[in-house]
Biopython code that builds the backbone (N, CA, C, O; Angstrom):
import numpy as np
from Bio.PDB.StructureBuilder import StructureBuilder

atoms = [
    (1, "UNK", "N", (109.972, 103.502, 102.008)),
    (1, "UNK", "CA", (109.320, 103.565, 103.304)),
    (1, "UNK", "C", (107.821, 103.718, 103.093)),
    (1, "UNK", "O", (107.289, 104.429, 102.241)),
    (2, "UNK", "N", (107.221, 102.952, 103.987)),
    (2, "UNK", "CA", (105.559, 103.320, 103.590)),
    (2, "UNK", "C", (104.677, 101.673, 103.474)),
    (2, "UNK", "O", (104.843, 100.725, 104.241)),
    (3, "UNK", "N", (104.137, 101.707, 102.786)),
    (3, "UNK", "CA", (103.436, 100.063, 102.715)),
    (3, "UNK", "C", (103.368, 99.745, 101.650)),
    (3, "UNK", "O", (102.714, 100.476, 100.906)),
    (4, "UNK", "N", (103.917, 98.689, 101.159)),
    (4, "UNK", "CA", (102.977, 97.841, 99.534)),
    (4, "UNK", "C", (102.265, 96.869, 99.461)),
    (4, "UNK", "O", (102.726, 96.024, 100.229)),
    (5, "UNK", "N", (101.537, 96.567, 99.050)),
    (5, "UNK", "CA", (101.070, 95.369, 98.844)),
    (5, "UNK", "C", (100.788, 94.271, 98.014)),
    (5, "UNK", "O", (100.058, 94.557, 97.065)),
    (6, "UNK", "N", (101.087, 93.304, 98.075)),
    (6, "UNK", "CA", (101.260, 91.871, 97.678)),
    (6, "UNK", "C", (99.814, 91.178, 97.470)),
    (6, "UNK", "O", (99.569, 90.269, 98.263)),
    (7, "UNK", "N", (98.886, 91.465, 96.572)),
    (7, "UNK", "CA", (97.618, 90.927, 96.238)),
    (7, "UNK", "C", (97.363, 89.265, 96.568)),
    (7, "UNK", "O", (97.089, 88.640, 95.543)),
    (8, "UNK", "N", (97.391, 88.678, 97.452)),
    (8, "UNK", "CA", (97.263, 86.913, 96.654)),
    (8, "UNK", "C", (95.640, 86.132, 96.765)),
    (8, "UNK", "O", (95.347, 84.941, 96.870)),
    (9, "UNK", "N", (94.758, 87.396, 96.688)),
    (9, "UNK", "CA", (93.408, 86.734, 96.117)),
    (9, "UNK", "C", (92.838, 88.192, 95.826)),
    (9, "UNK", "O", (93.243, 89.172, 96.450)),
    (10, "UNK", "N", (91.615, 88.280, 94.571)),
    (10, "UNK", "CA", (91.344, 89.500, 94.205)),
    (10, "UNK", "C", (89.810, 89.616, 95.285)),
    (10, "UNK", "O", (89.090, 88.796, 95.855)),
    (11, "UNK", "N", (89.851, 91.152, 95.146)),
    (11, "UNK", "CA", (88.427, 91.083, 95.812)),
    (11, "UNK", "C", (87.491, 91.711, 94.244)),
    (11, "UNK", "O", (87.868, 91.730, 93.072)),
    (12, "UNK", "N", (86.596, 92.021, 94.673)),
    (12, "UNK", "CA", (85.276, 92.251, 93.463)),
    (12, "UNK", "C", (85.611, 93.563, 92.619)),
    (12, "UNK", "O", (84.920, 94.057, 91.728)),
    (13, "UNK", "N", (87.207, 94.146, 93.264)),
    (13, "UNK", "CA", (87.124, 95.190, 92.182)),
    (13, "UNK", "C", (86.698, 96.792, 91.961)),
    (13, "UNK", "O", (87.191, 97.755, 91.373)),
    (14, "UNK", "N", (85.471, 96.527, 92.786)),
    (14, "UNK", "CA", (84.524, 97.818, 92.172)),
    (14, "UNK", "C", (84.154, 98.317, 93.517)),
    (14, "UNK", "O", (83.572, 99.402, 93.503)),
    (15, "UNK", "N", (84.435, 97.568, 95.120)),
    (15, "UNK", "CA", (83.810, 98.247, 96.360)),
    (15, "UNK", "C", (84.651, 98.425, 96.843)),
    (15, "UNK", "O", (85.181, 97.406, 97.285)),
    (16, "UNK", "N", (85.642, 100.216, 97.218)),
    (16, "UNK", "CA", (86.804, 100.401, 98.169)),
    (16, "UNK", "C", (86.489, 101.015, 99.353)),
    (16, "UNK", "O", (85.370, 101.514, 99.229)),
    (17, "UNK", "N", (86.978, 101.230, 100.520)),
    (17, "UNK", "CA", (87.010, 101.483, 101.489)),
    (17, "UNK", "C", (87.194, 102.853, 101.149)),
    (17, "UNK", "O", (87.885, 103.176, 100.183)),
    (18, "UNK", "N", (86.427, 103.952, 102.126)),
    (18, "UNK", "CA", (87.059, 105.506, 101.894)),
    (18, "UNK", "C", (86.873, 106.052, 103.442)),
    (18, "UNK", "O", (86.255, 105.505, 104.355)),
    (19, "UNK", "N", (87.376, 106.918, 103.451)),
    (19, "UNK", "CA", (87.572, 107.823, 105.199)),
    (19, "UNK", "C", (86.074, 107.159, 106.037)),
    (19, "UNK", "O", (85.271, 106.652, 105.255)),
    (20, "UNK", "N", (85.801, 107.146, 107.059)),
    (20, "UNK", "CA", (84.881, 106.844, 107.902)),
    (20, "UNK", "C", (83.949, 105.213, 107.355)),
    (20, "UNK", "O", (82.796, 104.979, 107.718)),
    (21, "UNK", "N", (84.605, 104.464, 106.634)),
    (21, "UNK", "CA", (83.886, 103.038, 106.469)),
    (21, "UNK", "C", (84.536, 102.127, 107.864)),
    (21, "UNK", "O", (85.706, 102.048, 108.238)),
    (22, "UNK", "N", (83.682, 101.693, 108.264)),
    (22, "UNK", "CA", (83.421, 100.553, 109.075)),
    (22, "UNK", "C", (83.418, 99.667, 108.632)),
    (22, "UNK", "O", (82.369, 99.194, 108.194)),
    (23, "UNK", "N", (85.153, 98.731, 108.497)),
    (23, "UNK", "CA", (85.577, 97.729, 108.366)),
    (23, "UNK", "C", (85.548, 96.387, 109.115)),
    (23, "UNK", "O", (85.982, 96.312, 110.265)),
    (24, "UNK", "N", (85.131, 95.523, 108.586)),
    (24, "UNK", "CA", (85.776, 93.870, 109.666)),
    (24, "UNK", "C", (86.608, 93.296, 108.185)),
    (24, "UNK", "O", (86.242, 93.429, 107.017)),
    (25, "UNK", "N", (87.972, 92.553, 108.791)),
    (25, "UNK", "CA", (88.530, 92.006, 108.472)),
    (25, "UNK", "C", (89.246, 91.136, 109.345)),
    (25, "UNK", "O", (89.316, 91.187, 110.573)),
    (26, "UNK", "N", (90.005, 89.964, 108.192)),
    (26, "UNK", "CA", (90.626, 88.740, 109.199)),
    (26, "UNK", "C", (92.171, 89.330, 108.943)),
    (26, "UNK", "O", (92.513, 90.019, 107.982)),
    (27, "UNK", "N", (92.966, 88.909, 109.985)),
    (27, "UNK", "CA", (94.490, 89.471, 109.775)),
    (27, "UNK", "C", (95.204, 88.224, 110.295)),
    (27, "UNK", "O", (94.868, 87.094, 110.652)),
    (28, "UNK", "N", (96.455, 88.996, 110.171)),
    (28, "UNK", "CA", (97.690, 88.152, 110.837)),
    (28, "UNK", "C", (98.944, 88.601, 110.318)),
    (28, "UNK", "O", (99.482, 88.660, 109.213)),
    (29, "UNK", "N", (99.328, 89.009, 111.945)),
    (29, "UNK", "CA", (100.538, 89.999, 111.574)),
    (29, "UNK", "C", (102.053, 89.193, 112.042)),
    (29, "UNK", "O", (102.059, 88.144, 112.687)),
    (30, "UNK", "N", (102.878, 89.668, 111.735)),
    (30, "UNK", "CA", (104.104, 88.412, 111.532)),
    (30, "UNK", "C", (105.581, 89.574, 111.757)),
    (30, "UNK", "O", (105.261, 90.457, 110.961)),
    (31, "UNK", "N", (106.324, 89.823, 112.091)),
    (31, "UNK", "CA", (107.754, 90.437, 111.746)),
    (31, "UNK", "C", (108.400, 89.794, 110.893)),
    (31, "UNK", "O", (108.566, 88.583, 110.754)),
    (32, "UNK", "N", (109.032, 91.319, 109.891)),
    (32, "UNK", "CA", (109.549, 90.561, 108.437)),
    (32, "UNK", "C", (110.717, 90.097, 108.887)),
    (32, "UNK", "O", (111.308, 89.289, 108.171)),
    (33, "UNK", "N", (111.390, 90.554, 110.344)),
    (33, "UNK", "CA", (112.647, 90.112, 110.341)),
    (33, "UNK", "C", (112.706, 88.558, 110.625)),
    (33, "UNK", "O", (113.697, 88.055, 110.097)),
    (34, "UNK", "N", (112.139, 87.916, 111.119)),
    (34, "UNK", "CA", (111.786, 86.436, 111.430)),
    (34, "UNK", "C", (110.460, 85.446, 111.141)),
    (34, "UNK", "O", (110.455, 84.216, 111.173)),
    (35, "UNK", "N", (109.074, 86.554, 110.782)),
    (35, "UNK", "CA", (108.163, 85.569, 110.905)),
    (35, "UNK", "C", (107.432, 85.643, 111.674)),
    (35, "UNK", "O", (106.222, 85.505, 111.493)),
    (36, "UNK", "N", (108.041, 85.910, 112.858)),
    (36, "UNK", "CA", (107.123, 85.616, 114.019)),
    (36, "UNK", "C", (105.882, 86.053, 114.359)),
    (36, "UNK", "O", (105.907, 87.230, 114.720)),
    (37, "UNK", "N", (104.678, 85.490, 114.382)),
    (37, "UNK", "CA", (103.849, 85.854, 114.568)),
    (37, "UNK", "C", (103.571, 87.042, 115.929)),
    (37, "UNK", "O", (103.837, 86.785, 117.103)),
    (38, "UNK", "N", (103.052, 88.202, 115.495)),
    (38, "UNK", "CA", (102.499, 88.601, 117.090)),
    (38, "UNK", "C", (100.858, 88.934, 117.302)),
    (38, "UNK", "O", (100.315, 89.478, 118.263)),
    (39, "UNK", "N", (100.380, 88.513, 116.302)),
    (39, "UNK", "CA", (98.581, 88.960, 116.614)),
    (39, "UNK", "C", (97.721, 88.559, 115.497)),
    (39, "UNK", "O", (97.955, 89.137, 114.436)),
    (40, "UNK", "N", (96.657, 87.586, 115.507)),
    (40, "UNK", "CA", (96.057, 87.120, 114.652)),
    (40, "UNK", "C", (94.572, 87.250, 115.109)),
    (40, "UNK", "O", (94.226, 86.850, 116.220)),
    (41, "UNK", "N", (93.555, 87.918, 114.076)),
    (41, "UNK", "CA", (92.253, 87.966, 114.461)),
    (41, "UNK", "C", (91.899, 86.518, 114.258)),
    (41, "UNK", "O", (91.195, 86.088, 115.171)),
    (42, "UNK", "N", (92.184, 85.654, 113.330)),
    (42, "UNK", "CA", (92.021, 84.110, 113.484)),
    (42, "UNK", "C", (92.385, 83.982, 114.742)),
    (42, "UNK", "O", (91.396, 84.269, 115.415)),
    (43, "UNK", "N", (93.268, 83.708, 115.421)),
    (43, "UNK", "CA", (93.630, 83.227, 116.722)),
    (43, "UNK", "C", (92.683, 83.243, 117.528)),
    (43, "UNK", "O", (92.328, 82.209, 118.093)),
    (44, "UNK", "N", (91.944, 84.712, 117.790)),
    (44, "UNK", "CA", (91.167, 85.237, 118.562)),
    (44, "UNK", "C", (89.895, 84.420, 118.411)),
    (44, "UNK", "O", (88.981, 84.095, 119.169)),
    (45, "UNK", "N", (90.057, 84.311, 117.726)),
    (45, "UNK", "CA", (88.497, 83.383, 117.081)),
    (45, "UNK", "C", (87.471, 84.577, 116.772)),
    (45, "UNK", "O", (86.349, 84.437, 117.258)),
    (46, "UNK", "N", (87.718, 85.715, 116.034)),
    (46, "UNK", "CA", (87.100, 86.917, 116.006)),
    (46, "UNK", "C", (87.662, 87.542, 114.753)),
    (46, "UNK", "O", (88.884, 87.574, 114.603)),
    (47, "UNK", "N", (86.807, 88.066, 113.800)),
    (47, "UNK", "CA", (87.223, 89.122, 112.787)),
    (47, "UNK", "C", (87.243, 90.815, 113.656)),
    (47, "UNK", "O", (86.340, 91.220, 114.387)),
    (48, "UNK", "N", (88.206, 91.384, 113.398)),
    (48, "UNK", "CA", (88.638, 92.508, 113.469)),
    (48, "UNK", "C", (87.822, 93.700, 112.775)),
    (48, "UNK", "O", (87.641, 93.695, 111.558)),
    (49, "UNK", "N", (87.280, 94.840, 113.698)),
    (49, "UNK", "CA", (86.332, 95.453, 113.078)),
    (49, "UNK", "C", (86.986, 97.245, 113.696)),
    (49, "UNK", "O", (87.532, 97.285, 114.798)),
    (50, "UNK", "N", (86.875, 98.241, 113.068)),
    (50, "UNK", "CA", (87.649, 99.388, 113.043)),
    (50, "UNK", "C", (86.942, 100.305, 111.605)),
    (50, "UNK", "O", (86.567, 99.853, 110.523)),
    (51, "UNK", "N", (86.949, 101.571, 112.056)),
    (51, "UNK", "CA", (86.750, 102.947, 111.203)),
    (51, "UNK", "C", (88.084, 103.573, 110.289)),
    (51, "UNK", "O", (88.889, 104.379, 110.757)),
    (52, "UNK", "N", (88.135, 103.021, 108.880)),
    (52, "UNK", "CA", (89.389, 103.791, 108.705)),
    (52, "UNK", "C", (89.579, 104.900, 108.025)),
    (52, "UNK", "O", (88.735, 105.543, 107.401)),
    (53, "UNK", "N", (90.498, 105.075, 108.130)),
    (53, "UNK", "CA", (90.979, 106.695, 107.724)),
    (53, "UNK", "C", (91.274, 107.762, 109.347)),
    (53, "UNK", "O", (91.881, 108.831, 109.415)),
    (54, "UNK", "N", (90.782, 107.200, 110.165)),
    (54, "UNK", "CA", (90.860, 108.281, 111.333)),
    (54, "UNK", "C", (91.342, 107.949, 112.245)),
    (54, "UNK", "O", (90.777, 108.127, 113.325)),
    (55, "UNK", "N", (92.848, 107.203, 112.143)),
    (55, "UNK", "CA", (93.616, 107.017, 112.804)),
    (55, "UNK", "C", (93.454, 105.574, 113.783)),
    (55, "UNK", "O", (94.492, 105.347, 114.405)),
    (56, "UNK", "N", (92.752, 104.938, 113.939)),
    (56, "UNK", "CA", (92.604, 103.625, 114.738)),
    (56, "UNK", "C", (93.128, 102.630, 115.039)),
    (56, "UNK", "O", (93.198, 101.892, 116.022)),
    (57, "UNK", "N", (93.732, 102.726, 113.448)),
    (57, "UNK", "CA", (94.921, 101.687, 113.180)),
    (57, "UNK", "C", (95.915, 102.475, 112.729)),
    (57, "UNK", "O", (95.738, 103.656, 112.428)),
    (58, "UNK", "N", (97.265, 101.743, 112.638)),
    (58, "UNK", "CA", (98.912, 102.294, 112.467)),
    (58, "UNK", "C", (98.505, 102.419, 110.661)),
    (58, "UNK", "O", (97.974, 101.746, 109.778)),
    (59, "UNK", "N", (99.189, 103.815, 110.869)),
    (59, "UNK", "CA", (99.192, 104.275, 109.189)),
    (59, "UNK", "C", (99.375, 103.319, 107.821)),
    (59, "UNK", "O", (98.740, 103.557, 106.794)),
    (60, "UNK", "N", (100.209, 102.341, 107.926)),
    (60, "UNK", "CA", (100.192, 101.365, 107.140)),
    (60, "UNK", "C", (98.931, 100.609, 106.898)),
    (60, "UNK", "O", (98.602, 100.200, 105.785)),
    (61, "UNK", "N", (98.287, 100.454, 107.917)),
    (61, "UNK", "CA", (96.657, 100.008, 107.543)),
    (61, "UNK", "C", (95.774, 100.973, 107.119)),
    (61, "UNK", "O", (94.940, 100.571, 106.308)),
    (62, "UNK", "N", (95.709, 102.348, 107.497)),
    (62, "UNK", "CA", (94.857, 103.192, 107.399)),
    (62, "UNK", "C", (95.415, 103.679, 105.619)),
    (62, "UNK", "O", (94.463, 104.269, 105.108)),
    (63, "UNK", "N", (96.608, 103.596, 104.621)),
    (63, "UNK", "CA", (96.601, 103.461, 103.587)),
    (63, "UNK", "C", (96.486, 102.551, 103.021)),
    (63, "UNK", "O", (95.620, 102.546, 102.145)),
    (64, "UNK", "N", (97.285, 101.365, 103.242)),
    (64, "UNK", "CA", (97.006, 99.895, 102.399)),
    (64, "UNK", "C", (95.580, 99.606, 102.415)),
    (64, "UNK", "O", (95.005, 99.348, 101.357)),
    (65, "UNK", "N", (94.859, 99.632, 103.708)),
    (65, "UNK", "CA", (93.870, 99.202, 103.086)),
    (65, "UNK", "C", (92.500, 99.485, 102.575)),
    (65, "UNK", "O", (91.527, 98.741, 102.451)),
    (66, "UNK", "N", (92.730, 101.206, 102.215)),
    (66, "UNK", "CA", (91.963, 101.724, 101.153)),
    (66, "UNK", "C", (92.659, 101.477, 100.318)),
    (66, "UNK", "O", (93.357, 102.491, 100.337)),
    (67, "UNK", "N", (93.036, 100.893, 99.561)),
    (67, "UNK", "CA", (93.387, 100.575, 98.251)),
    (67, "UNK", "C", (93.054, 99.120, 97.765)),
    (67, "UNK", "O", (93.315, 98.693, 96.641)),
    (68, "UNK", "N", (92.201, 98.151, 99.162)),
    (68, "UNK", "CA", (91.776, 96.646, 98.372)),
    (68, "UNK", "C", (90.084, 97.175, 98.532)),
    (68, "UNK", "O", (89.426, 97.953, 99.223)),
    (69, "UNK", "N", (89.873, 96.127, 97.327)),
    (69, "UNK", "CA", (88.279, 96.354, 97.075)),
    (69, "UNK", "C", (87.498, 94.733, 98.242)),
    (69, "UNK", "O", (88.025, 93.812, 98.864)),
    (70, "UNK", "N", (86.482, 95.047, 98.065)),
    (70, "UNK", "CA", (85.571, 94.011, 98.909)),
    (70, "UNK", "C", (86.149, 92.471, 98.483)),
    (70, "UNK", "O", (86.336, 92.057, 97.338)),
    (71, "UNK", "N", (86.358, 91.805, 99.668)),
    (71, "UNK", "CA", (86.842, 90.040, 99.477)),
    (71, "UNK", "C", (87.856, 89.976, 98.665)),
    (71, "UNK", "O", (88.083, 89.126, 97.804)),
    (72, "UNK", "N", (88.760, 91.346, 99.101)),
    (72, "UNK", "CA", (90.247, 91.109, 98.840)),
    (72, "UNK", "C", (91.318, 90.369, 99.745)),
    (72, "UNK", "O", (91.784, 90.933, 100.736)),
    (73, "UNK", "N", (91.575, 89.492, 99.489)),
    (73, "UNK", "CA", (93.126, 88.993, 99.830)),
    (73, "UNK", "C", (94.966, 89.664, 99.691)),
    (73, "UNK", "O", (95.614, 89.435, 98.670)),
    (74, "UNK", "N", (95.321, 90.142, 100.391)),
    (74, "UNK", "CA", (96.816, 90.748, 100.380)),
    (74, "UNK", "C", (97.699, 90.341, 101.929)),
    (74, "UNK", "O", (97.310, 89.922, 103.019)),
    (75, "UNK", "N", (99.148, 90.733, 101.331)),
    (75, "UNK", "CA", (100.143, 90.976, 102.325)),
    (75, "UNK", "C", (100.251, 92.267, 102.039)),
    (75, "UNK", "O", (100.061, 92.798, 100.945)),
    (76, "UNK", "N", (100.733, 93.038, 103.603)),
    (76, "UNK", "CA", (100.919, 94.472, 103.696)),
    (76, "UNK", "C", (101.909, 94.476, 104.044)),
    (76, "UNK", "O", (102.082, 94.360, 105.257)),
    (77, "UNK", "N", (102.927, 94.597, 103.252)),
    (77, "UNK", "CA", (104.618, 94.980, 103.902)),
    (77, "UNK", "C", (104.447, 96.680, 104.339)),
    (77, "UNK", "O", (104.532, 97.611, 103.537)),
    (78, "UNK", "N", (104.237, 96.778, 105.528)),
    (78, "UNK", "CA", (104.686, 98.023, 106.051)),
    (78, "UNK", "C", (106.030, 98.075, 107.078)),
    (78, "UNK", "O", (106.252, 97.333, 108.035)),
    (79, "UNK", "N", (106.776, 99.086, 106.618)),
    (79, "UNK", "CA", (107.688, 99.879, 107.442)),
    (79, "UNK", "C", (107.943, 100.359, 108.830)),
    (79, "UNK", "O", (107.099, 101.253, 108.903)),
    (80, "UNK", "N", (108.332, 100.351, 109.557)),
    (80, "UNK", "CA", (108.244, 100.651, 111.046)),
    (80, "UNK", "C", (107.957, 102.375, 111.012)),
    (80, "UNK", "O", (107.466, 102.936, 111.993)),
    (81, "UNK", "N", (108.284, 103.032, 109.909)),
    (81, "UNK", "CA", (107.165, 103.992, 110.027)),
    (81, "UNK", "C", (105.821, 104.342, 110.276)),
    (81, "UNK", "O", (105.158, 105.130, 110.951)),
    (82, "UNK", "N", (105.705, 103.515, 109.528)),
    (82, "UNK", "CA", (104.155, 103.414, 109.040)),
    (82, "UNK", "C", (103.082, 102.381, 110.317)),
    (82, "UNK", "O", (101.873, 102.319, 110.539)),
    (83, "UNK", "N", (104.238, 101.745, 110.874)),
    (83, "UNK", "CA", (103.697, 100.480, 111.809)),
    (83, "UNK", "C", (103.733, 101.336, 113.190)),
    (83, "UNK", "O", (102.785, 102.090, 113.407)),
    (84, "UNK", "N", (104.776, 101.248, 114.119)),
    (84, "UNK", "CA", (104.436, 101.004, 115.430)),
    (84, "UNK", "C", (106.098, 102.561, 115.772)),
    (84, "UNK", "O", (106.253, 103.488, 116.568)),
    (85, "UNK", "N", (106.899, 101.971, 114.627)),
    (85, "UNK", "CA", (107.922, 103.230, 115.075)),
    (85, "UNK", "C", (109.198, 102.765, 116.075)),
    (85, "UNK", "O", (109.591, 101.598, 116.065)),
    (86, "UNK", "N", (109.689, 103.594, 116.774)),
    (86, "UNK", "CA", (111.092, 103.424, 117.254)),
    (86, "UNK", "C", (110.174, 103.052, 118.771)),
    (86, "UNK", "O", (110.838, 102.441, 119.608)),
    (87, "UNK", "N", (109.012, 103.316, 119.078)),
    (87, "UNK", "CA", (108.181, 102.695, 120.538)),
    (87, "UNK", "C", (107.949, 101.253, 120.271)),
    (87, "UNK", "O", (108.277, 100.653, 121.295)),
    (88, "UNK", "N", (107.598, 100.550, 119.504)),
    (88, "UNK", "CA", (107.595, 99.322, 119.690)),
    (88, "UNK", "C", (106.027, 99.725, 120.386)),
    (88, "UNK", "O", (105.502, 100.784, 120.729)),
    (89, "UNK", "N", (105.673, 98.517, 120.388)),
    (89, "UNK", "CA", (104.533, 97.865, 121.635)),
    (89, "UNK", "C", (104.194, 96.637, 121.526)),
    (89, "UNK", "O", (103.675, 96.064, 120.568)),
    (90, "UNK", "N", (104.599, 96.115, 122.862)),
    (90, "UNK", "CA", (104.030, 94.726, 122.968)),
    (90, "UNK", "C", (105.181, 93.661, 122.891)),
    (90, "UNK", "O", (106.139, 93.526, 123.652)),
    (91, "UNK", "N", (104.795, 92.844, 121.628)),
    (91, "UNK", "CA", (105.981, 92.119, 121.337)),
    (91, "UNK", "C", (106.403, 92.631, 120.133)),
    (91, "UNK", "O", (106.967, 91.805, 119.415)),
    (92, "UNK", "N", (106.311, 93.627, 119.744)),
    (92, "UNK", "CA", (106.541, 94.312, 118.620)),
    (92, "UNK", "C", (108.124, 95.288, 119.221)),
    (92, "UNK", "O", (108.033, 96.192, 120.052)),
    (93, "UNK", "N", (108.898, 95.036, 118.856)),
    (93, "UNK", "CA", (110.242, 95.529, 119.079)),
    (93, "UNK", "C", (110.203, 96.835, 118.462)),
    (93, "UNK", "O", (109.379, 96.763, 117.551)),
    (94, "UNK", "N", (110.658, 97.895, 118.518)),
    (94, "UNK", "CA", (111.107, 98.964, 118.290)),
    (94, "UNK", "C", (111.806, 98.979, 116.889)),
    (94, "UNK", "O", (112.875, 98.376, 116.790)),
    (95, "UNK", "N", (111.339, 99.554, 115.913)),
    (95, "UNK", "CA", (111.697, 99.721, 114.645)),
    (95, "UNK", "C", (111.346, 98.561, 113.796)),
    (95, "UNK", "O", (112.196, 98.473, 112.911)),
    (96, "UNK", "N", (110.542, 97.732, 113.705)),
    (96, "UNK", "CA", (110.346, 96.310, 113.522)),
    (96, "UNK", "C", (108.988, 96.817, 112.395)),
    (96, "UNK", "O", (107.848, 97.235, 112.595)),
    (97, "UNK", "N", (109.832, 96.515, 111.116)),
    (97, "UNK", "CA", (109.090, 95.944, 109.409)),
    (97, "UNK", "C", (108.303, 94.898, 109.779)),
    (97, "UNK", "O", (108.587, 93.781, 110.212)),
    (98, "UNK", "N", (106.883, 95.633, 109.452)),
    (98, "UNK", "CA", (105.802, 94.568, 109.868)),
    (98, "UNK", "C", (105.038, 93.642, 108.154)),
    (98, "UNK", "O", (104.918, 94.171, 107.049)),
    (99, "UNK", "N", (104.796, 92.706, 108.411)),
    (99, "UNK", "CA", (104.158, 92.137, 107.329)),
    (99, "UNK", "C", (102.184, 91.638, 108.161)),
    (99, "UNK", "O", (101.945, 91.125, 109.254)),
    (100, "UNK", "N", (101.321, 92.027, 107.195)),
    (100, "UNK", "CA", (99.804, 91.524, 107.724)),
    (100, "UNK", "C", (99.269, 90.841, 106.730)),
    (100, "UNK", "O", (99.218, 91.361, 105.615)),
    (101, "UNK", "N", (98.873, 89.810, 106.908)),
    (101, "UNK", "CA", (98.254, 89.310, 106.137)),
    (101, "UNK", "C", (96.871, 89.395, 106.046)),
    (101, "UNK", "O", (96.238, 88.779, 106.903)),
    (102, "UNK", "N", (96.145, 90.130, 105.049)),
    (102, "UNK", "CA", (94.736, 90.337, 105.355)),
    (102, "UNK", "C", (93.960, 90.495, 104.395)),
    (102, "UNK", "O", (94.279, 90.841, 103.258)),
    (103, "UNK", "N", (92.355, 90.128, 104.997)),
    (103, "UNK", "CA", (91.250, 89.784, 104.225)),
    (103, "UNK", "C", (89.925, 90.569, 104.251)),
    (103, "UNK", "O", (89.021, 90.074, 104.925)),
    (104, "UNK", "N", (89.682, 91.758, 103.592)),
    (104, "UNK", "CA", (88.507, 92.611, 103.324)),
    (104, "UNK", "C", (87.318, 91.730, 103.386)),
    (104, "UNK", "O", (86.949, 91.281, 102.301)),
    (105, "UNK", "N", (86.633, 91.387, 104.459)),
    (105, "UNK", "CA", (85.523, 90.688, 104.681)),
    (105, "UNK", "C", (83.764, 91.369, 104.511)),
    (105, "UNK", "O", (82.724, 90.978, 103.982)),
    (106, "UNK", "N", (84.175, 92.495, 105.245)),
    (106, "UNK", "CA", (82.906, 93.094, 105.239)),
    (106, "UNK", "C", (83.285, 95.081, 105.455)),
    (106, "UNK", "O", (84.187, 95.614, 106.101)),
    (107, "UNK", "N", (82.522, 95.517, 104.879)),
    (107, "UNK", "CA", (82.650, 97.633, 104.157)),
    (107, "UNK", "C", (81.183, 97.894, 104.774)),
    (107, "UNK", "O", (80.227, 98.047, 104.013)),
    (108, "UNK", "N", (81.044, 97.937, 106.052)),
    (108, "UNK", "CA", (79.859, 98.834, 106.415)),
    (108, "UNK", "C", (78.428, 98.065, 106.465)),
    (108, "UNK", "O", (77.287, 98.460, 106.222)),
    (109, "UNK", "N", (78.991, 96.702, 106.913)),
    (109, "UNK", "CA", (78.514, 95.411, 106.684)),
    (109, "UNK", "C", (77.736, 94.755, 105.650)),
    (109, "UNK", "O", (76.842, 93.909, 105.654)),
    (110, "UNK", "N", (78.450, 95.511, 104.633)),
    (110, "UNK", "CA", (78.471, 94.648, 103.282)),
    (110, "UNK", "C", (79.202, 93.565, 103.154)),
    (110, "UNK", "O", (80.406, 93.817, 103.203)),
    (111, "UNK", "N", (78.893, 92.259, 102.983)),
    (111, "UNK", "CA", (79.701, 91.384, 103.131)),
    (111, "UNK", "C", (80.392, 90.920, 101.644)),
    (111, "UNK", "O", (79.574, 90.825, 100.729)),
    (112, "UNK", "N", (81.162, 90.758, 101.461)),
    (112, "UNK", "CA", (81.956, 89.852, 99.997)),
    (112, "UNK", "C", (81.053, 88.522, 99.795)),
    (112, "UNK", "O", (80.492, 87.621, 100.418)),
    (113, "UNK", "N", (81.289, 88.999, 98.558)),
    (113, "UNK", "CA", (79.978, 87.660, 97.479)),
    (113, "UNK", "C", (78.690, 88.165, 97.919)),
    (113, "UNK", "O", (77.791, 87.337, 97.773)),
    (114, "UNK", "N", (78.183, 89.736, 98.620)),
    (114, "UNK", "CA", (77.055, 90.229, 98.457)),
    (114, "UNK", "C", (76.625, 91.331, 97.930)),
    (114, "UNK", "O", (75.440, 91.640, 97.801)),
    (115, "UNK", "N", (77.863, 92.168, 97.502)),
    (115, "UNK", "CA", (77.815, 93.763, 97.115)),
    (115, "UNK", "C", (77.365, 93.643, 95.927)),
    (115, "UNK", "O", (77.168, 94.643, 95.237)),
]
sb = StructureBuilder()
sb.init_structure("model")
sb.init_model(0)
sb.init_chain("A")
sb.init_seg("    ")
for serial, (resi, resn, name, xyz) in enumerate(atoms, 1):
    if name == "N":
        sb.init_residue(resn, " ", resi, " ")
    sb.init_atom(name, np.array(xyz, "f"), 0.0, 1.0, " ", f" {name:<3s}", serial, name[0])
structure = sb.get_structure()
């Protein structure tokens, strides 16, 4: 139970996210039980921007993704613990294993390929 993650592009390595950084990243979140997409900052035509560590996002983000460095690429298999829980929201069903696909773009508007 909890989140892992699935690396499939590296970021630089040496710049991580810690409590109070001001993140933008690109996402796209999917249910592991089918796929289905329910929320993409691509879609939006907008990168996704949030403070982590202090709750903003569902716990599975607020650990997974202090652990990628700058112009990292991963999947976040998180748990319906860690995600949204036995409430559901949205089109997010109640107890529903979330998968995100996501991209460490910019740490406090440091951007990747500039740190």
């Amino acid at each position: 139970m909890g989140v892992t993650k699935e690396i499939t592009a590296p970021g630089d390595n040496k710049t991580y996210p810690k409590e109070g950084d001001r993140l933008t990243m690109h996402y796209t979140g999917t249910l592991q039980s089918n796929g289905e997409e329910f929320d993409s900052s691509h879609r939006k035509g907008r990168p996704f921007q949030f403070t982590i560590g202090i709750g903003q996002v569902i716990k599975g983000w607020d650990e997974g993704v202090m652990t990628m460095s700058l112009g990292e690429e991963a999947v976040l298999h998180i748990t319906s613990d860690y995600g949204y829980g036995a409430r559901g929201i949205g089109p997010i069903p109640p107890n529903a294993d979330l998968d995100f696909n996501v991209k460490v773009l910019a740490i406090n508007g440091v951007k990747a390929g500039s740190a």
